[in-house]
N, C-alpha and C positions, 0 to 999 in steps of 0.2 A: 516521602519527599526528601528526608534525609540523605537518602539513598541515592539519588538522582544529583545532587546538589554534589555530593563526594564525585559523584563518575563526572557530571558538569567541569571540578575544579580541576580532575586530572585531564583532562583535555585544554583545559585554558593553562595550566602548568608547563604542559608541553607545548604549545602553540610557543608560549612567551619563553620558553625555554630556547626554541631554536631559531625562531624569529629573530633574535639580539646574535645570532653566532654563526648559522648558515648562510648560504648565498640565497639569495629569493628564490632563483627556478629551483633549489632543492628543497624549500620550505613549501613553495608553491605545489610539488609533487610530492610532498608529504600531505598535506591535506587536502590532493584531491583524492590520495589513498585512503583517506579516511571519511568523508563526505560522499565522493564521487564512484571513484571504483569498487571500494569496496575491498582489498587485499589487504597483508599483513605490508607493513612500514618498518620504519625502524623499529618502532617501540610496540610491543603487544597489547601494553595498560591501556595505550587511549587507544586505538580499536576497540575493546572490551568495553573500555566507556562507553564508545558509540552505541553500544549494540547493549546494554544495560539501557540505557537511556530510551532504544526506539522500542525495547522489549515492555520499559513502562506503560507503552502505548498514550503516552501524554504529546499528542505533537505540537501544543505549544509551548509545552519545553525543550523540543528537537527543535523547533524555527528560533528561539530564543537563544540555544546554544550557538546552531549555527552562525545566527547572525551578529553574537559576539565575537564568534572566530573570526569572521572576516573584519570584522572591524579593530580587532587586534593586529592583524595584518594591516589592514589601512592603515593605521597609526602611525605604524612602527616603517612602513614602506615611505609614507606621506614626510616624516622626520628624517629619513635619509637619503629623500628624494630618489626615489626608486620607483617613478609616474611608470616606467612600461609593465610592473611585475604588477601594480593595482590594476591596470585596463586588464592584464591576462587574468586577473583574479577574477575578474568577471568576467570576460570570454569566455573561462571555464566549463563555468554554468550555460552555457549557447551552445557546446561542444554535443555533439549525438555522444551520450554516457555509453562505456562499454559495458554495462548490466550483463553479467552472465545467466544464463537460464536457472532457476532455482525453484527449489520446491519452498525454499523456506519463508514461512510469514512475514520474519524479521528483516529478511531483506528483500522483499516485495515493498514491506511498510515504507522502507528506508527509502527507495527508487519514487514511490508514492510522493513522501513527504517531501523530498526533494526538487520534485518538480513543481510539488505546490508551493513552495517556497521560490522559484526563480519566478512563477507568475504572482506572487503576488505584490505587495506594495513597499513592505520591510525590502524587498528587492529593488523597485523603483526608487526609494532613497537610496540603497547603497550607490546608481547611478551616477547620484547629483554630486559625487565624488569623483567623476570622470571626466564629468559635463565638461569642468573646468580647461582639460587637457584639451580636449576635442579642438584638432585642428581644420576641423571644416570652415568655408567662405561664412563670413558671417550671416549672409543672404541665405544660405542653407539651412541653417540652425534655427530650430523650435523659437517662437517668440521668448517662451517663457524661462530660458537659459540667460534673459539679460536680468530676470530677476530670483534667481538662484540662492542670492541669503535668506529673502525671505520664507523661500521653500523649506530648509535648512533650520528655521527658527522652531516650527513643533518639534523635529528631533530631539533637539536640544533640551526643549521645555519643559517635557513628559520625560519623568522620571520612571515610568516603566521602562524605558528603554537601557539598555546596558551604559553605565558610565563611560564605555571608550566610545560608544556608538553617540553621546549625548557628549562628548570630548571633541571628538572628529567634527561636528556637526557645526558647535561651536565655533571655532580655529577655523574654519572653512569660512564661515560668513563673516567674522569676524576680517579673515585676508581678504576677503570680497569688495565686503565694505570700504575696507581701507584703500583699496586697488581702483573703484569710483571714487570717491575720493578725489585719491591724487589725478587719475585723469582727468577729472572733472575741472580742476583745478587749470595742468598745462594746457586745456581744452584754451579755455579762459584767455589765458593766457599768450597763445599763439594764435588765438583767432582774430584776436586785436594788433596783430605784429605785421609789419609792411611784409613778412615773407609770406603769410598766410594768403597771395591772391595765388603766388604761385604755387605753394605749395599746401593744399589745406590742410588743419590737421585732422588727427583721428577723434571724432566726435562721439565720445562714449553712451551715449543716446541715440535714442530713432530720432529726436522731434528737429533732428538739422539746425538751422539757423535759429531760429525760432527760440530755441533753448538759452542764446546769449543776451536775447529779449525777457525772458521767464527770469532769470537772474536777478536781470537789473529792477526789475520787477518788484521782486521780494523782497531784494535788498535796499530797495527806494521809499519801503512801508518801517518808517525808524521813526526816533525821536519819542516823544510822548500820545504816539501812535503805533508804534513796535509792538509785534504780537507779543516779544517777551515782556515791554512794560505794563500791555493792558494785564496780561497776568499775575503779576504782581500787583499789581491795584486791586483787581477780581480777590486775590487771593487776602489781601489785605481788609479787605470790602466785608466778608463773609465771615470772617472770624470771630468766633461766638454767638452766632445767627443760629437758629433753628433749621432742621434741614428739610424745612418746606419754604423757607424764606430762601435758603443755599438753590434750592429746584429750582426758584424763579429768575433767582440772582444769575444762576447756569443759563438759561434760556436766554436774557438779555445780553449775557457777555458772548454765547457764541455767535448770536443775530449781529452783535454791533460794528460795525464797519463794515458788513460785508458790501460786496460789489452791487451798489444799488441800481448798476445795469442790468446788473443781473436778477429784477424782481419776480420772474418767477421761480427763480430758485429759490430765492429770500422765500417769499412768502409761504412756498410750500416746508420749507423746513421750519418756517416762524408754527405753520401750524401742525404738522405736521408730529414736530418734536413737542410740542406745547403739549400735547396728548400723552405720549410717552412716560414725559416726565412728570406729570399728574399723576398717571397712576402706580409711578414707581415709587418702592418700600415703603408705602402708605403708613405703617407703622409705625412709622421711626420717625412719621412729621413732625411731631413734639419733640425730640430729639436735640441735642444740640449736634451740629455738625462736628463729625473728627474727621481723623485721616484716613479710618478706612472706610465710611459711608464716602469719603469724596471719589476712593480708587474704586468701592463698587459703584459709585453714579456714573461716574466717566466709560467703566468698562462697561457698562449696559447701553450708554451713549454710543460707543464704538460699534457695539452689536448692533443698534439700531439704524446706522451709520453705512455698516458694510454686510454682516451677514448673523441674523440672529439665532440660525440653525445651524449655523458651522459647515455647511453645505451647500446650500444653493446662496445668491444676491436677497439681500434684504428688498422688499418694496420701497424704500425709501431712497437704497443706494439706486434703485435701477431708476424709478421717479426723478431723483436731483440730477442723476445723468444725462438724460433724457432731455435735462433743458439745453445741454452742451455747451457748458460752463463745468470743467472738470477741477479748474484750480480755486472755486470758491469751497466745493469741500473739500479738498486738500487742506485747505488755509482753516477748516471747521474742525478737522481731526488735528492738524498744529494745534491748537487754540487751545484743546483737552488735554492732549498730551505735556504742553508748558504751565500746567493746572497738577498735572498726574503725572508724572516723571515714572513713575512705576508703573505707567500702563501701556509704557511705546513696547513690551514685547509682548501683550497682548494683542494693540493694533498691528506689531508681523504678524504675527498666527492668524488675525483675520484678514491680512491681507495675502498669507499664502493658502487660504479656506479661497478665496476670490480666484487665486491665479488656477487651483488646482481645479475650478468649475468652470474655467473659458481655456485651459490650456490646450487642449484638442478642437479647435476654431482656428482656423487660418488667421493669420494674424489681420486681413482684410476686413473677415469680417467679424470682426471685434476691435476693431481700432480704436473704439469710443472706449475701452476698457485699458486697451495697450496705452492710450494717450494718458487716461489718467494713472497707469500706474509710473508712465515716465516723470508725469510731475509731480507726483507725491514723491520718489527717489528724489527728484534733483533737490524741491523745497523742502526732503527731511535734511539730506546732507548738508545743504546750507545754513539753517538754522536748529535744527534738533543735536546737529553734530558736530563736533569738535573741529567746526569748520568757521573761518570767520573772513563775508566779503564787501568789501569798502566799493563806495562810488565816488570816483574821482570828479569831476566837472573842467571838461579838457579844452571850455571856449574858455576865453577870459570877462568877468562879469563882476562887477561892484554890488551886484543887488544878491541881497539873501535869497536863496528860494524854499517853497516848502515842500513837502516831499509829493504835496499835488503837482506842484510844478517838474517837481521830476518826474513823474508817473506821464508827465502829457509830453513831455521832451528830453525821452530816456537817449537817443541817439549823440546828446553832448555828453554825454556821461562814459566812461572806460571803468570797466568794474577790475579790481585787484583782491586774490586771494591769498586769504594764511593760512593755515592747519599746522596747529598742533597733537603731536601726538603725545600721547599716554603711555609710558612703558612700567607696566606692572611685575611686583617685585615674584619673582617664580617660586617661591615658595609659598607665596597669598593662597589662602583657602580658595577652592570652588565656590562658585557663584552659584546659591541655590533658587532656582526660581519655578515657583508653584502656582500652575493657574487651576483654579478651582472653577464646578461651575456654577450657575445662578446665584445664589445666595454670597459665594467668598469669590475671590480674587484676592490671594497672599502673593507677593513678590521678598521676599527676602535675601536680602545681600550682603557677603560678609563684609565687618568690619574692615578698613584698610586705616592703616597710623600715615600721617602725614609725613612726607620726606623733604630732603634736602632738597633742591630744585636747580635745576640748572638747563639749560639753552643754548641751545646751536642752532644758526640760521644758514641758510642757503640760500642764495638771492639770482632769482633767473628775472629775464624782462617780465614784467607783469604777474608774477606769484613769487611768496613767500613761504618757505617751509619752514616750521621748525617742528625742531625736536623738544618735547619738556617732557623732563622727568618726576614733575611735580605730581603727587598722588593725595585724595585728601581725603578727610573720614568721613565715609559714609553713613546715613543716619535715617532707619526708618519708625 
């Protein structure tokens, strides 16, 4: 293995070597010389490499090489904005290879492995690196391209994966996210503006109109009914409790307030989950409740939620669906997540386990799945994200109302948004995060020291940006 690892790093030496100094198409024809054609390049050592390494006969340390390389490439392209040399970088691979006729094993093996590598899945990720570019009508383009970060989040997650490949993956969702976000925001904002009859704007969602309603929605459930405050109460509540009393204490917090329109949802998750949680870590009822029986209850909540094989829909998710009411479990998995702060990149990972089992369904027919992942985006950004939005009341009125009353005559109401952003200092460690299965769920984040803080705003009709540099210490 030693062995392997040596001819491995001479090939990652020279990618990184000429990747910072050539022009792309002669990096890019450097390594289809060595992946793809098969001839002598500049250099003979990483050739040699190559051919050490498929001689090992290990081909998943050939797919793991490779798909380092390209992602050293990505990085390094993606950093200098060099979007046409990443699409050719995978064109490549589509290209009919000019394989020359040979007797020899090692490069039969090579042409083999190769091809197994452009069909398989390590390859379908490197895509969602392109997705982005893709200037096609948006009417054209795959449903599941509006939901791209969270596809993006097991890369990242799974530490098998190559650090630049689990770097890239990151930084992608990460511009993603921020880029909903801010549209979501001048969405907002210019849809409430007298120019918006002539001119709409561009609505960063399927759900249309609709979506300015789901807003005002969310944002209308405040006060000492805010999902963030019943959490803090919840969380208040259960401290030093046992964690079969914590079991019960969880079933009543995420039942309470839900939409009692919506009673057969209600009752089917009343009972539903009332089961689940009974027989979960039986062991440990005597217990007193910490903080990682809370991250492993919630993360088993989540499984039982959305998908508890990692592969197909749970019975539970496709059941609550079913009643068509998709934003009462939205508002069920918020509820956990403002409980579990360390387990919203467990609920990406099962909600890109959901997108990758209906993403070959026309988007028609699966709308009841497309619906709810539009409103689980808009209602995480809103309130899981470093997003913050206000309801104006735009009649003029002496009387208090409560946020029933707003919930039943959201139309006098104009919503205005803030987002702040976070800018981390570049030399802050990596963020390590470990999803284990059944039994653990670790999340571990490096420390950050708290800085000086400062503020710039931008002020357009109906949204607020700022900027804050304030960073603060993280503590698990």
């Amino acid at each position: 293995m030693p062995k392997i690892q040596r001819a491995q790093q001479t090939v990652y030496t020279f990618l990184l070597g000429i990747v910072k100094k050539w022009p792309p198409e002669e990096v890019l024809l450097e390594f289809k010389r060595l992946f793809l054609y098969n001839v002598d390049g500049v250099t003979s050592s990483a050739i040699d490499a190559i051919y050490e390494i498929v001689f090992a006969n290990d081909q998943a340390e050939f797919c793991n090489t490779l798909k380092r390389c390209c992602y050293i490439l990505v990085n390094n392209w993606d950093a200098s904005r060099q979007v046409s040399s990443i699409k050719e970088l995978l064109a490549a691979f589509e290209e009919e290879l000019p394989f020359r006729e040979t007797a020899s094993p090692t490069l039969k093996r090579l042409k083999q492995w190769v091809d197994s590598f452009r069909r398989s899945q390590d390859f379908d990720d490197l895509k969602l690196f392109v997705a982005r570019y893709d200037r096609q009508a948006e009417e054209d383009a795959p449903w599941a391209n509006r939901f791209t970060s969270y596809l993006l989040v097991p890369q990242y997650i799974n530490l098998k994966n190559p650090v630049e490949q689990r770097e890239a993956a990151r930084a992608l969702a990460k511009q993603l996210r921020h880029q909903f976000k801010v549209d979501l925001a001048m969405y907002v904002a210019r849809s409430q503006s007298a120019q918006s009859v002539e001119q709409p704007p561009d609505n960063p969602t399927a759900l249309g109109d609709d979506v300015l309603r789901l807003i005002k929605t969310v944002v209308a459930k405040r006060g000492n009914y805010s999902y963030l405050s019943l959490s803090n109460i919840f969380l208040e509540q259960v401290k030093n409790v046992s964690f079969e009393e914590f079991k019960q204490s969880l079933h009543k917090y995420l039942i309470f307030s839900a939409d009692q329109r919506d009673s057969e949802f209600v009752q089917a998750l009343k009972e539903r989950l009332a089961d689940k949680l009974d027989n979960l870590y039986k062991d440990y009822e005597s217990q007193q409740v910490n903080d990682a029986l809370i991250l492993r209850t919630s993360n088993r909540v989540i499984d039982f939620l959305t998908t508890e094989n990692r592969q197909e829909p749970s019975s539970l998710f496709v059941l609550l669906l079913s009643q068509g009411n998709p934003m009462t479990l939205v508002v069920t998995l918020l509820k956990l997540i403002l409980i579990s702060r360390n387990s919203r990149l467990y609920l990406e990972a099962r909600i890109a386990d959901l997108i990758h089992y209906y993403e070959n369904l026309p988007e028609k027919e699966c709308w009841w799945v497309v619906n709810f992942l539009e409103i689980f985006n808009v209602t995480f950004t809103i309130y899981a994200e470093n997003v913050q939005y206000n309801l104006i009341h735009m009649e003029p009125s002496g009387k208090k109302r409560s946020w029933q009353d707003e919930l039943a005559n959201l139309d006098a109401y104009r919503v205005f948004s803030q987002l702040r952003l976070y800018r981390r200092d570049e030399n802050e460690a990596d963020e390590v995060v470990k999803v284990l299965d059944d039994d653990e769920a670790v999340v571990s984040l490096s420390p950050e020291k708290a800085m000086a803080r400062s503020t710039v705003s931008t002020r357009l009709p109906g949204v607020i940006l700022e900027v804050d540099e304030e960073i603060t210490e993280i503590q698990v």
